[in-house]
C-alpha positions in Angstrom: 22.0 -71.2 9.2 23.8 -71.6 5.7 22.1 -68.2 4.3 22.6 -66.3 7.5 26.5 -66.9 7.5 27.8 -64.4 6.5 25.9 -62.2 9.0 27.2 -64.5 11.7 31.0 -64.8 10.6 30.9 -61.2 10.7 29.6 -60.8 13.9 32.2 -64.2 15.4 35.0 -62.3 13.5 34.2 -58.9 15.8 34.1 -61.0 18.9 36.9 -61.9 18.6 38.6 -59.0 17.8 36.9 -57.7 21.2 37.8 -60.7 23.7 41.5 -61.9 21.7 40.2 -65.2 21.6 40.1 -67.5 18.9 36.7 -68.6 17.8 34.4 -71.1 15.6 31.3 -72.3 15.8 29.6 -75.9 15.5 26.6 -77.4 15.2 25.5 -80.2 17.2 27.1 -82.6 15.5 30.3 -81.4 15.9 30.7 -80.1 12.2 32.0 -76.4 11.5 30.1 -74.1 10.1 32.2 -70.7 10.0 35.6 -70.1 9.3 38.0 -69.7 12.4 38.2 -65.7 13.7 41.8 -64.6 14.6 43.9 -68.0 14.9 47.2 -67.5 16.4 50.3 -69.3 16.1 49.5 -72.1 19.0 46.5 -72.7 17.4 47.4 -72.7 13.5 50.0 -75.4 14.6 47.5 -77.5 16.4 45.3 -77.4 13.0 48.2 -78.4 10.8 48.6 -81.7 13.0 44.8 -82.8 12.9 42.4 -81.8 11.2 39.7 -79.9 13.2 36.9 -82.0 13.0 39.3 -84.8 15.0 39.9 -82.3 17.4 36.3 -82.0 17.8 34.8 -85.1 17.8 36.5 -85.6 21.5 34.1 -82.8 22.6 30.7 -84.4 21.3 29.5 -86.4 24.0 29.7 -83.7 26.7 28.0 -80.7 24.0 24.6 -81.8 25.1 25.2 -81.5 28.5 26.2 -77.6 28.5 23.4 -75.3 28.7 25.7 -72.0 29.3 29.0 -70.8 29.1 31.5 -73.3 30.5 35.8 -74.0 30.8 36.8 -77.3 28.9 40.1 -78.7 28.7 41.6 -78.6 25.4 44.2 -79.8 23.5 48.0 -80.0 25.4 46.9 -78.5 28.5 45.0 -75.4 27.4 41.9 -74.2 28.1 38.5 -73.5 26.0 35.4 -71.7 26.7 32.6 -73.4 24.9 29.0 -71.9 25.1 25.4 -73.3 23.4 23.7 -70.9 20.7 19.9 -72.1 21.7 17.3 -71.5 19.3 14.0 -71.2 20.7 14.8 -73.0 23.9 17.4 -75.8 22.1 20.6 -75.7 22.2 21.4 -76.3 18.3 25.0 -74.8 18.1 28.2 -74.3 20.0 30.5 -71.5 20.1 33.9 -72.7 20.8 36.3 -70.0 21.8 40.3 -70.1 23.2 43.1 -70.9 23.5 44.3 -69.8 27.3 45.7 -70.8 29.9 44.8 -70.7 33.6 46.7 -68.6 35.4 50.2 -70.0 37.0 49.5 -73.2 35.2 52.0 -72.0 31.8 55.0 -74.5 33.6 52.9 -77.4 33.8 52.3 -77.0 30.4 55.7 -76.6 28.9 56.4 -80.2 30.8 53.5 -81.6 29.3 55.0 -80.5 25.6 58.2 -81.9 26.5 57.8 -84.9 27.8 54.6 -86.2 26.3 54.3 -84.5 22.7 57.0 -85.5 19.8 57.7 -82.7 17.8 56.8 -80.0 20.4 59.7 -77.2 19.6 56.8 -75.1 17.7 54.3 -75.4 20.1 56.6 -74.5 22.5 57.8 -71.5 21.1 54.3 -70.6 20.5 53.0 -71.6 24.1 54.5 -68.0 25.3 52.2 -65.9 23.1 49.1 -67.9 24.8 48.1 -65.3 27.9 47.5 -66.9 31.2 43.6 -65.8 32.7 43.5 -64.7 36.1 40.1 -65.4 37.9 38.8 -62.1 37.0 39.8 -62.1 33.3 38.6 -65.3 32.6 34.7 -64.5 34.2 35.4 -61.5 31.9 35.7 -63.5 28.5 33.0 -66.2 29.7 30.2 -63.3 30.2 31.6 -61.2 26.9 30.9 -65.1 25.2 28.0 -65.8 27.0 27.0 -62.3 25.3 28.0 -63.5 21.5 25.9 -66.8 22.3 22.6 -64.9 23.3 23.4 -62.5 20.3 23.5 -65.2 18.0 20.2 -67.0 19.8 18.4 -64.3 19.6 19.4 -63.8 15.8 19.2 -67.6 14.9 16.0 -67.5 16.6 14.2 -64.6 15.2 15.1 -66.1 11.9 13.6 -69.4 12.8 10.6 -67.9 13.4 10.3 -66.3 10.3 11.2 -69.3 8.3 8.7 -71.2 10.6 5.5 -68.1 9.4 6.7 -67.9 6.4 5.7 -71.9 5.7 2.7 -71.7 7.8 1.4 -69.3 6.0 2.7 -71.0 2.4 0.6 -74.3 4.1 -2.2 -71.6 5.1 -2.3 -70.1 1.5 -2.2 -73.4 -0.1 -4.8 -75.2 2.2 -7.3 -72.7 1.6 -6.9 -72.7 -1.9 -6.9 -76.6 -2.0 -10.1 -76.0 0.0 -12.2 -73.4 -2.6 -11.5 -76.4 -5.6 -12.2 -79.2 -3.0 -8.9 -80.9 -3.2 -8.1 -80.9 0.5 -8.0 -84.1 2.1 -7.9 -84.4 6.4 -5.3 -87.1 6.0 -2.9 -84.9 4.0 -3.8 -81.5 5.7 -2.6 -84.0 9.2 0.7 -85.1 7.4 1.6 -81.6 6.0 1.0 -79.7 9.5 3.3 -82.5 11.0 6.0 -81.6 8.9 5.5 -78.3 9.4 6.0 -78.3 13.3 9.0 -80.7 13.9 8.8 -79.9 17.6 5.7 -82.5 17.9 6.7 -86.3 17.4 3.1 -87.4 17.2 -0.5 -85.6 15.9 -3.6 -87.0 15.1 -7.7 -86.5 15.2 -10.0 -88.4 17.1 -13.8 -87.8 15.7 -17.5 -88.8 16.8 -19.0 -91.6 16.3 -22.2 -91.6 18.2 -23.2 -89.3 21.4 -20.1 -89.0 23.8 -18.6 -91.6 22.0 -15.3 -90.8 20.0 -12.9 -92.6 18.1 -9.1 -92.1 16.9 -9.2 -91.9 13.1 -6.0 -90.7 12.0 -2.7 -90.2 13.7 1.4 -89.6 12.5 4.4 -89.9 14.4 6.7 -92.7 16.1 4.9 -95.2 18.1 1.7 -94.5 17.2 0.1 -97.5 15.1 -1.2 -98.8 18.2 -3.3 -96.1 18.9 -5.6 -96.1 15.2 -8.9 -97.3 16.3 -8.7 -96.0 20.2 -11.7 -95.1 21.7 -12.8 -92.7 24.0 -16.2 -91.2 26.1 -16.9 -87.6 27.0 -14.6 -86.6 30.1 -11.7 -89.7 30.1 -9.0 -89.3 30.0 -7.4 -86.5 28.4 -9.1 -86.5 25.1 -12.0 -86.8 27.0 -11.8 -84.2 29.3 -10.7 -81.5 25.8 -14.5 -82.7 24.6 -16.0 -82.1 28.4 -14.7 -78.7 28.5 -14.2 -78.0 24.5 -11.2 -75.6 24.9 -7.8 -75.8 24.2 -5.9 -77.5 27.2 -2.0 -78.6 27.7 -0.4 -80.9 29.9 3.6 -81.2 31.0 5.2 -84.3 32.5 2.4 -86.5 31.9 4.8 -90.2 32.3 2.9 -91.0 36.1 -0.4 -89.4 35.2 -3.0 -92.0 35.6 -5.1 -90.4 32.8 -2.0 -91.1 30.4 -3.0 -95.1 30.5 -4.3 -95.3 27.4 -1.0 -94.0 25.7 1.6 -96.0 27.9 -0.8 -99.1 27.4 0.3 -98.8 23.7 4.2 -98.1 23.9 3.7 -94.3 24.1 5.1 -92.4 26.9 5.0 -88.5 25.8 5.8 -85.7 28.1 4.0 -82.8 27.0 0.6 -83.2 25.0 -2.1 -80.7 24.2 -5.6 -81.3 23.3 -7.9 -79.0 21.5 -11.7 -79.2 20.2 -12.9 -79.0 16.3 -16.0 -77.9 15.2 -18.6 -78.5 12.4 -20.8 -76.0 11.7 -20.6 -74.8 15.0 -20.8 -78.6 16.9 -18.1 -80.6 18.1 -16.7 -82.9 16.0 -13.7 -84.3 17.8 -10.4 -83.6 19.3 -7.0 -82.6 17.6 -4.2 -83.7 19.8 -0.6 -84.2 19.9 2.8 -84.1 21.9 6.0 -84.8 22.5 8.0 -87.8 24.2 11.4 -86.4 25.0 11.7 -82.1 24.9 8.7 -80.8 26.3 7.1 -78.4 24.2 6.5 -74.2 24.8 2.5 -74.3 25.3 2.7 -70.7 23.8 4.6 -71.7 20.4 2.4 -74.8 20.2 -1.2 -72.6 20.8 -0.3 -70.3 18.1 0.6 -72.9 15.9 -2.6 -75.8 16.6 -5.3 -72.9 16.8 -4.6 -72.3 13.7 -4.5 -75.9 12.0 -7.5 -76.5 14.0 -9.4 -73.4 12.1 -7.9 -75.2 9.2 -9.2 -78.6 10.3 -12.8 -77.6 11.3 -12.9 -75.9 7.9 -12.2 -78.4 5.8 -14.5 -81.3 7.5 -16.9 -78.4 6.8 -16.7 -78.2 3.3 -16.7 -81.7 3.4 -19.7 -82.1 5.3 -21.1 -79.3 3.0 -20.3 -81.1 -0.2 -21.3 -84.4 0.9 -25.0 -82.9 1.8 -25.2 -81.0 -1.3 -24.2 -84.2 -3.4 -27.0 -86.1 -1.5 -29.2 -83.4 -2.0 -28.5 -83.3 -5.5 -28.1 -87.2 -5.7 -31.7 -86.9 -4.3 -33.0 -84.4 -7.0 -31.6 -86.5 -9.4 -33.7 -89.6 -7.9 -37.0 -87.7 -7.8 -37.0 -85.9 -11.4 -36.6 -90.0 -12.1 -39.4 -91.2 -9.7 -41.7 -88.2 -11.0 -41.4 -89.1 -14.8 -41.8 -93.3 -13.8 -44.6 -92.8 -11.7 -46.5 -90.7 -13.9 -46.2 -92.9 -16.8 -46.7 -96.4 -14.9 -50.7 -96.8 -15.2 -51.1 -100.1 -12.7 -50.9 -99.3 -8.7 -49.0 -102.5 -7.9 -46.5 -101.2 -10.4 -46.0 -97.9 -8.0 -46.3 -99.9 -5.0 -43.0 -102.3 -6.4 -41.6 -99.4 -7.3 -41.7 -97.3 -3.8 -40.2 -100.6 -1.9 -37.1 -100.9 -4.6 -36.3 -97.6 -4.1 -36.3 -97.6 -0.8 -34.4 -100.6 0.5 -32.0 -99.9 -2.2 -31.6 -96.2 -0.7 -31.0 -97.4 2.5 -29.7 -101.2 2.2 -31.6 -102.2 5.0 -32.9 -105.5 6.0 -36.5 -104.9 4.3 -38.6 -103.1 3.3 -42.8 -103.0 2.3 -46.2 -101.2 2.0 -49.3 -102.0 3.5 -51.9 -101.0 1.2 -55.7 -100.6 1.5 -57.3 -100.0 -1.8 -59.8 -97.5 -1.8 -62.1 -99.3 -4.2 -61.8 -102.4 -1.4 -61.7 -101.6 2.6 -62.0 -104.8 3.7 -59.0 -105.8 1.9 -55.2 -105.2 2.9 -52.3 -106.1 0.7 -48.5 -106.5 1.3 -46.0 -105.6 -1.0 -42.4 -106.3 0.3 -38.7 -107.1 -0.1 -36.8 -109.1 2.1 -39.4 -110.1 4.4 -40.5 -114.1 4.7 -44.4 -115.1 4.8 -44.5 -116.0 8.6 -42.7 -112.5 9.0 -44.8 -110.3 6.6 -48.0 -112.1 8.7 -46.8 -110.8 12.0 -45.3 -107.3 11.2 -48.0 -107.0 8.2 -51.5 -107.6 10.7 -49.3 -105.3 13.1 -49.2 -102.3 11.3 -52.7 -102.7 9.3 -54.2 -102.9 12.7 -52.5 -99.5 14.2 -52.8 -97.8 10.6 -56.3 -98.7 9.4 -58.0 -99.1 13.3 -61.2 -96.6 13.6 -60.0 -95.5 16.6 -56.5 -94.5 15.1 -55.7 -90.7 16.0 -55.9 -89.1 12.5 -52.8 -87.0 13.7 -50.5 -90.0 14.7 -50.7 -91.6 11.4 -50.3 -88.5 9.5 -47.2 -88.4 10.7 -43.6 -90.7 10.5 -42.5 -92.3 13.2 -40.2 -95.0 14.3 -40.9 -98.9 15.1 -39.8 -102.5 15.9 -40.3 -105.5 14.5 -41.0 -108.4 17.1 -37.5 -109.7 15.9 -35.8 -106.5 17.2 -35.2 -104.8 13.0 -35.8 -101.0 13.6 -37.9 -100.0 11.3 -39.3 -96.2 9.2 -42.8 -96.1 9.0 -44.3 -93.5 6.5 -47.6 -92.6 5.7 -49.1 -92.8 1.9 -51.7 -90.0 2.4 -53.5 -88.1 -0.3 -54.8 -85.3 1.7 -56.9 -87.0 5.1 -57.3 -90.4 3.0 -54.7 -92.9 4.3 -54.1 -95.5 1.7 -51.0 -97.1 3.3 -48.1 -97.4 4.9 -44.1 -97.9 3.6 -42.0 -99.5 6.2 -38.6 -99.5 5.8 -35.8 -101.5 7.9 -33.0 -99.8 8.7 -29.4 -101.1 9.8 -28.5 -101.1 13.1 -26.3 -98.5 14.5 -27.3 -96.2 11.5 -28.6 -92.8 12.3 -32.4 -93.0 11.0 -32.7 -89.4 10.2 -30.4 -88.8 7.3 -33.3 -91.2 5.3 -36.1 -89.5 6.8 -36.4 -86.5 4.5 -36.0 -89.0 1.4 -38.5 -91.4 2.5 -40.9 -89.0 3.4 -41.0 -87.2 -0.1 -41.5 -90.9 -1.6 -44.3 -91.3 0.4 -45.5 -88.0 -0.4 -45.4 -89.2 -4.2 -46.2 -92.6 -3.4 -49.5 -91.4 -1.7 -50.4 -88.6 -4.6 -49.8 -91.4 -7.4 -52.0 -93.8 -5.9 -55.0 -91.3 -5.3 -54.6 -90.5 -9.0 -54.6 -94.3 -10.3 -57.7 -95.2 -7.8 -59.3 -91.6 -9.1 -58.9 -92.8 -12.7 -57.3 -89.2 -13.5 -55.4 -89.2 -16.7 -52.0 -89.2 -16.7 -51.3 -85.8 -18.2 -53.9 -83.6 -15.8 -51.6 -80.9 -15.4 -53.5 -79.8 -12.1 -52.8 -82.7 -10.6 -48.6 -83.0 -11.7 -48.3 -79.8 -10.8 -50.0 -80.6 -7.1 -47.8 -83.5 -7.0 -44.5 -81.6 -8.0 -45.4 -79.0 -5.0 -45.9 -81.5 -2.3 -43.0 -83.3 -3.2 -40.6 -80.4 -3.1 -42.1 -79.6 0.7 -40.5 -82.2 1.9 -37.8 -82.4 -0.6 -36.2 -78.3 -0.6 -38.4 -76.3 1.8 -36.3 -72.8 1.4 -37.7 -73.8 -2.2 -41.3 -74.8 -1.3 -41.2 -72.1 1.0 -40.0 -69.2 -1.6 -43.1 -70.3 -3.4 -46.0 -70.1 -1.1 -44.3 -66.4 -0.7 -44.4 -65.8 -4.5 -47.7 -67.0 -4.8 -48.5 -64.9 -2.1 -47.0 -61.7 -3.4 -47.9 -62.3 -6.8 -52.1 -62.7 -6.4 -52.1 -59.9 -4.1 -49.9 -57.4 -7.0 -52.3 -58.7 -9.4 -55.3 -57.9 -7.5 -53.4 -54.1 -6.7 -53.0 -53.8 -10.5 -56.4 -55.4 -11.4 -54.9 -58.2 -13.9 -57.9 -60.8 -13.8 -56.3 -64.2 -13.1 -58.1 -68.1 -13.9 -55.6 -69.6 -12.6 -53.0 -69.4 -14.9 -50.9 -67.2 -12.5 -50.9 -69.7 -9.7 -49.5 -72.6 -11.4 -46.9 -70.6 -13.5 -45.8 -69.3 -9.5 -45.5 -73.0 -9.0 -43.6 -74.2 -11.3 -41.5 -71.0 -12.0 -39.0 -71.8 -8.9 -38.5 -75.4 -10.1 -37.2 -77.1 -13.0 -40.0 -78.2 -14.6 -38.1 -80.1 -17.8 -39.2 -83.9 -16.2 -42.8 -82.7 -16.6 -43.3 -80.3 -19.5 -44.5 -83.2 -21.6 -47.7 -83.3 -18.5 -48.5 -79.8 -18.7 -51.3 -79.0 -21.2 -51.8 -75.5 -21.2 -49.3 -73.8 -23.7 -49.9 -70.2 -22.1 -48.8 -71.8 -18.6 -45.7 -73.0 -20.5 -44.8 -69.9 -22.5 -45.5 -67.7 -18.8 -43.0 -70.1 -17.4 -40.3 -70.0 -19.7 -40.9 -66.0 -20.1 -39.9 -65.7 -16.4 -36.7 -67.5 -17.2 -36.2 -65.7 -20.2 -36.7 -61.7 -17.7 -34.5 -62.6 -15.4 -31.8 -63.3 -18.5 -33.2 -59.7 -19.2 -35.1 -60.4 -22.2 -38.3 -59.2 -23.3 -41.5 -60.7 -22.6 -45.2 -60.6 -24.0 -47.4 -61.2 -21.2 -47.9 -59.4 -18.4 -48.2 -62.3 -16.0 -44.3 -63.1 -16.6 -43.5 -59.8 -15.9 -45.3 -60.3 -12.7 -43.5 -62.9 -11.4 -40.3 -62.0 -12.4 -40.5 -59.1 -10.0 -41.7 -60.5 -7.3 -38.9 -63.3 -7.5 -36.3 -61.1 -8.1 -37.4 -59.5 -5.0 -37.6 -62.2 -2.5 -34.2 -63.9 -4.3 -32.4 -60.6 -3.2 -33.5 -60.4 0.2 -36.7 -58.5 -0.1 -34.5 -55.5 -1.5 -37.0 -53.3 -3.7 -33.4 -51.9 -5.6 -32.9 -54.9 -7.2 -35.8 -55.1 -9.3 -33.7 -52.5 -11.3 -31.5 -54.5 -12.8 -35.0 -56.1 -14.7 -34.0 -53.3 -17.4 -36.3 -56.0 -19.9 -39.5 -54.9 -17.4 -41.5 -51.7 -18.2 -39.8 -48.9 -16.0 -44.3 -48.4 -15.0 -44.8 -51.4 -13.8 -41.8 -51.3 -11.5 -42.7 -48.3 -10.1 -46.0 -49.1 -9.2 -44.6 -52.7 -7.8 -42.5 -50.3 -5.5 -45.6 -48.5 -4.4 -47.6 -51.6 -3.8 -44.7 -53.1 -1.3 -44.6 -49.6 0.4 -48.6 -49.9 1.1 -48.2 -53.4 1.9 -45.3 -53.0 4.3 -47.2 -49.6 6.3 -50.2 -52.0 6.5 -48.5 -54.2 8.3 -46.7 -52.5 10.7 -50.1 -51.0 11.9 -51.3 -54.5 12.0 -48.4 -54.6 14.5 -48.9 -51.5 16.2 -52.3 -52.5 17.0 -51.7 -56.1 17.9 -50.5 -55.5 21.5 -47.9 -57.9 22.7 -49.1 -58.2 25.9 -52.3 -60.1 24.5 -50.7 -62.8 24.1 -51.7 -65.7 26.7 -48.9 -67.9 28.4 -51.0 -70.8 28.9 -48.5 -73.3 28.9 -49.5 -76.0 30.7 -52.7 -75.8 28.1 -50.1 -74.9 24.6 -47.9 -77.8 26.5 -50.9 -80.3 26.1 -51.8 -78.9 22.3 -48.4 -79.7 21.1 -48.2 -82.7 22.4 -51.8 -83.4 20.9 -51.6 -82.6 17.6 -48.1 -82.1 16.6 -46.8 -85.1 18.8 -44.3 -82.5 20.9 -42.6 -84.7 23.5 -41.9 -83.2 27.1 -38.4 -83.1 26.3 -38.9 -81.4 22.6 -40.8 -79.0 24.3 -38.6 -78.1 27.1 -36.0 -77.5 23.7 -38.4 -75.3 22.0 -39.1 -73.4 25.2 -35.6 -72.4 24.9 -35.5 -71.4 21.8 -38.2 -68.6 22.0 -36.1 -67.3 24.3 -33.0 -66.8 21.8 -30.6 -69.6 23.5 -28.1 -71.3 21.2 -28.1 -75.5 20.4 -24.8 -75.1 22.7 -26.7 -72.9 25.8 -29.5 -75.2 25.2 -27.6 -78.2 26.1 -25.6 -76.9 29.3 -29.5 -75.7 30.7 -31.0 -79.3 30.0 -27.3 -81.2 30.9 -27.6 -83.2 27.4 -25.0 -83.0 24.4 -25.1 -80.6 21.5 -25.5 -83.3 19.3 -28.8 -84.8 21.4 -30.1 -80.7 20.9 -29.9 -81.0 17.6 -31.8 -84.2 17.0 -34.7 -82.9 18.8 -34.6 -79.4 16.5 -34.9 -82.2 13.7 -37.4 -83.7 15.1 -39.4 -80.5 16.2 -38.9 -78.7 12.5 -40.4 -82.0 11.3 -43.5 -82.5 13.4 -44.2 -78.9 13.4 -44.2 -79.2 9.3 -41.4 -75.9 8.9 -37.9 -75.6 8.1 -36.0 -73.2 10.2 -35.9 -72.5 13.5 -37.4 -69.0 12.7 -40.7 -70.5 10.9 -40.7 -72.4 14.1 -40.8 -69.6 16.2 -42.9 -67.5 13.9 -45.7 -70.6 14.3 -45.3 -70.8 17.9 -45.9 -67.0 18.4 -48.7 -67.3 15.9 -50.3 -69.9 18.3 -50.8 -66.8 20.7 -47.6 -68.9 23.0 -44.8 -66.5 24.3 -41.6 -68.0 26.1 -41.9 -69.2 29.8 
């Protein structure tokens, strides 16, 4: 109120010029916060025998009781009218407002003064300028104060409000920006929005831990340490039923709900609470949830406020979730450039084999981990390599998986693919093939911990058994270390699996760029194909492998175009227009900005997408849509042939020809968003793409439309 006072004397002082009452106000604690309007006499005598705050402190116990305009006694017999100021539904100050007397009550009065107050001759002499109130009179002055209190409320309140946007959207402003440099924390993003809204006396985030499974992480507020570490399933209580139904929901006088157990159980008894999902990329992540144990809250003050710093919320575990990948990703980089430079160095096969099952279990920290190899040169011979496995234990897993890898009837698909085992001593374990092209030469098996989710490894593990199986073929193949054809084959198959948008970029440039030299006529011997290769990727941990200086010099040239600098052969400029053009979203207007290209060349690169693009839309026209067979029974059975498509997987993929979300997805099959997107993993990875739209576009290729 302090920079709002003077408004508010102002308006007190023309009150009561306009009732003839004498008026201050309080706060709740009984301590004045304007200067008194239009004392009289009575009352200026009164003051100079106590101080005001005495005279006050007899009125404290009963303040929190009124909730409008109500007659109190005050001191020696007169009256008062004392009325709340409420500020967004709380009463957070008191006018008080006298002094009168009752009507035909002034005799009683004077008797009072006389025979029970020393020194009374003043406030006798004043008593006559106090008016007496007839019935009338007095509802009079208790509606014109009424009126001043909702004035002042309304004021007060209005102010409030803005003092309450102005730091949200300070805490807004600052949270976002602590969000673009990665400096914003859940845990202080919970404290700060706690602080920010004093009308909740407990917040916190409950997030998943597994399917349907949840867990409070963080919480603030009084009598709340017993709840850290709660847990919850989908549709219990009320955190549960907020994930069930994942919208906002609100609850009032709550104390003999049964579903409020779990907070009573724990010395919590709140009377309003409100619940609200937070999402991650578009899934649910958890609940945010908080309340209030005595006032019960304004579900319309508390919306606006929790959407807000639940936008907030989802954002930031977002970013998080976002750097956290991209640090794996580039953790995982980081590994490979390593594993690509020792592994094509290392000249002895045990070597690689040793140093596939270090990485490995030291990747994952799981109970073991080992290869079952089968030399080439030897095929009656199968070898172990492992860590963390004993002999009887290597015997019994070891002839296990030599017999379902290496058996003659063995389904060349199964085993070209991961997939997930047991030991007979209940480890879950990884299973990857070490394939170079349709030649199996083993298998790494990697134990993982229980309770861990086995597909953040799985792209890892299978680009190490993609190298694993590519440096083993060239150590059985005697091929020198430096053949540049076969580094370069390597580097490709390892990024597949590694960064497909990058993998995938190439096979389009290499695409693009055979076809525009073939338009142009610019004889190729194969030059042009591995500079497309290796132009997407870093290629600095194998320069010292590749042979050919032209290949080199083509590959830096590209660089060096798309830093707009000149360069001296043709194939460069090639390539740098093409990947300019798919970098930009296949926009023929940004090739433009290549001013180091010949101004030619990109003209008749213009005029070679514009033939290419008409040919293929009356590839289009011609190819009539309703060709395309529905067998699905017969598709159903390919899938699940050679792509290993489970009946469920498909039932998911059915869905998405059709155009449904992972959410729509889930509410048709009655499973969990998070169960949906397991099995888009697991289709993206058996169907060997990396979008859902390369999924599609394979399906449709298949000659398979939707059911």
């Amino acid at each position: 109120m302090e920079r709002n006072i003077t408004f508010i004397q102002d308006i007190q002082d023309a009150y009561s010029l306009l009732t003839h009452l004498t008026i201050y106000i309080t706060d709740h604690n009984g301590n004045v916060v304007t200067n008194v309007s239009n004392a009289g006499d009575f009352e200026k005598e009164i003051l100079n025998r106590s101080d005001i705050s005495e005279l006050i402190n007899g009125y404290i116990r009963t303040l929190s009781t009124i909730s409008h305009p109500a007659l109190m006694d005050g001191h020696y017999g007169v009256k008062l009218i004392v009325s709340p100021i409420k500020i967004n539904g709380e009463s957070g100050y008191y006018i008080f407002a006298g002094t009168f007397l009752e009507e035909s009550t002034r005799g009683f009065v004077r008797n009072y003064l006389k025979n029970e107050v020393e020194r009374s001759d003043l406030l006798l002499t004043y008593l006559n300028t106090i008016p007496e109130l007839a019935e009338d009179e007095l509802r009079l002055k208790m509606e014109q104060i009424g009126k001043l209190s909702e004035v002042l409320s309304e004021y007060l309140g209005v102010e409030e409000r803005k003092k309450h946007e102005a730091k949200k959207s300070s805490f807004i402003y600052e949270s976002l920006d602590s969000l673009r440099t990665h400096n914003l924390h859940v845990d202080s993003l919970l404290t700060e929005m706690a602080t920010i809204n004093q009308r909740l006396d407990f917040l916190g985030i409950a997030t998943e831990q597994e399917e349907d499974h949840f867990k409070i992480d963080t919480v603030h507020g009084k009598h709340t340490d017993l709840l850290k570490g709660l847990t919850f399933l989908t549709g219990e209580g009320f955190l549960g039923r907020t994930v069930a139904t994942q919208s906002f929901q609100f609850w009032k006088n709550i104390h003999s709900d049964p579903r409020s157990r779990k907070f009573t159980q724990r010395g919590m008894e709140p009377t309003s609470l409100f619940c609200l999902p937070i999402y991650t990329n578009h899934s649910l992540k958890g609940v945010l949830f908080g309340g209030s144990y005595e006032k019960e809250l304004d579900v319309e003050l508390v919306k606006e406020d929790v959407m807000v710093f639940s936008s907030l919320l989802s954002m930031t575990l977002t970013s998080q979730n976002m750097t956290d990948t991209l640090q794996n990703h580039l953790m995982e980089l980081s590994t490979f450039n390593e594993i690509f430079r020792i592994i094509t160095t290392v000249k002895d096969i045990r070597r690689v084999l040793y140093i596939l099952v270090d990485i490995s279990i030291n990747l994952i920290r799981g109970p073991f981990s080992c290869i079952i190899y089968k030399s080439g040169l030897n095929e009656s011979k199968v070898e172990v390599v492992s860590r963390g496995l004993s002999q009887e234990e290597i015997k019994d897993y070891g002839n296990h998986v030599a017999k379902k890898a290496f058996s003659e009837v063995m389904n060349g698909q199964d085993r070209m693919h991961s997939q997930q085992s047991q030991t007979s001593w209940g480890v879950n374990v990884l299973e990857f093939p070490l394939m170079f092209h349709d030649h199996l030469y083993g298998i790494l098996c990697v134990g993982y911990p229980k309770g861990e989710d086995p597909n953040k490894y799985t792209s890892f593990l299978s680009s190490l058994s993609v190298a694993g199986g590519v440096s083993i073929h060239l150590r059985e193949e005697n091929k020198a270390i430096g053949n540049e054809d076969y580094v370069i084959e390597m580097l490709h198959k390892m990024m597949e699996k590694l960064n497909p948008p990058a993998h995938h970029l190439t096979i389009k440039l290499m695409e693009l760029v055979t076809d525009f030299a073939k338009f142009l006529n610019v004889k190729d011997d194969g030059t042009l194909i591995k500079a497309c290769t290796l132009g997407v990727y870093d290629i600095d941990p194998i320069r010292s492998a590749i042979d050919t200086k032209r290949l080199l010099m083509i590959v830096d040239e590209v660089k060096n175009i798309l830093q707009l600098n000149k360069a001296t052969q043709i194939e460069s400029e090639l390539i740098a227009l093409v990947c300019t053009y798919l970098n930009q979203g296949e926009n023929l207007v940004a090739i433009n900005q290549l001013t180091s290209v010949d101004d030619q060349l990109k003209e008749k690169f213009k005029m070679f997408i514009n033939q290419k693009t008409m040919m293929i839309s009356e590839l289009l026209i011609e190819n009539n849509p309703s060709q395309l067979q529905n067998n699905g029974e017969e598709f159903r059975n390919k899938l699940r042939k050679d792509y290993l498509i489970s009946t469920r997987e498909f039932e998911v993929l059915n869905y998405v020809l059709k155009g449904y979300s992972n959410r729509d997805i889930a509410a048709n099959l009655f499973i969990s968003d998070h169960t949906v997107k397991n099995h888009m993993t697991n289709i993206l990875q058996k169907l060997g793409v990396s979008d859902r739209s390369q999924a599609i576009a394979k399906v449709y290729q298949m000659g398979f439309s939707p059911e």
